[in-house]
C-alpha positions, 0 to 999 in steps of 0.5 A: 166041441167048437168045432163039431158045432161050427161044422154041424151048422155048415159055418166051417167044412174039412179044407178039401181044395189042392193047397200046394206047399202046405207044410202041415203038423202031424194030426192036424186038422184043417177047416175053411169057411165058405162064408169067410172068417168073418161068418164064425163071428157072426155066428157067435154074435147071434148067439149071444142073446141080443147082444149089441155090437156097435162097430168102427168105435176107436177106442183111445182112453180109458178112465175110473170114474164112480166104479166104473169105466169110463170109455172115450174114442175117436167120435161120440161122447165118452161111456160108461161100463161095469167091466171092459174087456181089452182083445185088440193088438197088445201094442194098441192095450199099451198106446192107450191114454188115461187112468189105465196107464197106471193102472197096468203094473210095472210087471204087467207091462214089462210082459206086454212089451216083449209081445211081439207081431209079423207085419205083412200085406194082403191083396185082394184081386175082384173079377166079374163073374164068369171069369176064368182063372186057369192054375191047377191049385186052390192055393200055393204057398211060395218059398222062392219070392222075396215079396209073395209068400201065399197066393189063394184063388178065394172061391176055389179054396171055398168050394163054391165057384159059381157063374154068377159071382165073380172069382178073387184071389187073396195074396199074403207078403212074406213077413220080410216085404212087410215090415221093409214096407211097413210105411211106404206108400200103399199105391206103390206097395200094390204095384211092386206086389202085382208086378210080382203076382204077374211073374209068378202067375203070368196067366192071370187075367186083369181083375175089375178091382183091387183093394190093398189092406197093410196088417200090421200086426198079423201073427203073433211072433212071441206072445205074452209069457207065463200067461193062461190066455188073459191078464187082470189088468184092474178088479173092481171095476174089472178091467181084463186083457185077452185075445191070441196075444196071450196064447197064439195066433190061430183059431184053438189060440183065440178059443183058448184066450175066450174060454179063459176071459169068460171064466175070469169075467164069470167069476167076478160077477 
């Protein structure tokens, strides 16, 4: 049903594009989003009757105060909520300070631990618009290069080239490149990824910009066990963990892990 309303609304449309080296399971389906990933969440943000969505707040401690929770982060003053759900990267759950450190069981804790996540680079490469990038693929996956694993023409693997706006191509390290480089500097990973980029598509022209972004915790590589998609961390105020490091990294995960976290929170209110 999430996927019939996300293509009914023209959020999501079937992957069409050329993918070479794709290795896909039998009787899977794959979708892309012309707007960009980010336009699913908006989606459902506009759907959440007026919900407000406050963003770039780092949240770093957590405490009980009167029966509710009292939330601090890097810049403002601390605030207070009924309930607070916990989605970002299980090792960010666990560099949290305040009451919420022993809040988290022994047992809780032991199984947050052994989550772990792939760490990789993406590049992104900007052109103005009437440029021509001349490869007979919308993306292509490289099994052969110690640093490139993904290379996607952005617009193409979208079906909306245009005159008007510019092409970009998206490039993913491989797992190995990213965690060998984890914390190296970023000007120096940006040149070893292009001068890569450069032999394997030798053709492309010179981009009008480039924006290197490290994701540390890309894929979840083992996920929280025994785990039905969200752990009760504390309830009454409830304090309640989710997100695909309770099930896996793709959109079904994420679906799985929000269905599970609104009937928990549902339950309790």
């Amino acid at each position: 049903s999430f996927y019939e309303e996300l293509l009914s609304h023209g959020i999501l449309k079937p992957l069409t594009a050329p993918i070479e080296g794709m290795v896909g399971k039998e009787g899977s389906c794959n979708y892309m989003a012309p707007q960009g990933i980010s336009s699913v969440v908006k989606y459902y943000l506009k759907q959440s009757a007026g919900a407000d969505v406050f963003y770039e707040q780092h949240v770093t401690r957590i405490s009980l105060r009167d029966g509710k929770w009292e939330v601090s982060r890097k810049m403002g003053p601390p605030e207070l909520f009924d309930i607070v759900i916990l989605t970002m990267p299980v090792p960010q759950i666990l560099q949290l300070q305040g009451d919420i450190v022993n809040i988290i069981n022994k047992s809780q804790k032991q199984q947050l631990e052994s989550v772990s996540y792939s760490s990789r680079y993406a590049l992104g490469l900007f052109y103005e618009a009437g440029t021509r990038i001349d490869v007979p693929w919308a993306a292509e996956y490289i099994t052969d290069n110690p640093c490139i694993r993904f290379i996607s023409i952005d617009n193409k693997k979208r079906n909306i080239e245009s005159p008007e706006i510019g092409p970009s191509v998206v490039v993913h390290t491989t797992v190995t490149f990213g965690s060998e480089h984890l914390d190296s500097d970023p000007a120096e990973v940006q040149q070893l990824i292009l001068s890569h980029l450069e032999r394997i598509v030798p053709s492309l022209p010179k981009p009008a910009s480039v924006k290197c972004q490290k994701w540390r915790y890309s894929q979840v590589t083992k996920a929280v066990p025994n785990c039905l998609g969200q752990m009760i961390l504390h309830t009454q105020p409830l304090l309640i963990c989710g997100g695909d490091g309770f099930t896996r990294s793709n959109f079904d995960g994420c679906i799985d892990s929000a269905i599970s976290l609104a009937e928990a929170v549902k339950s309790h209110l």
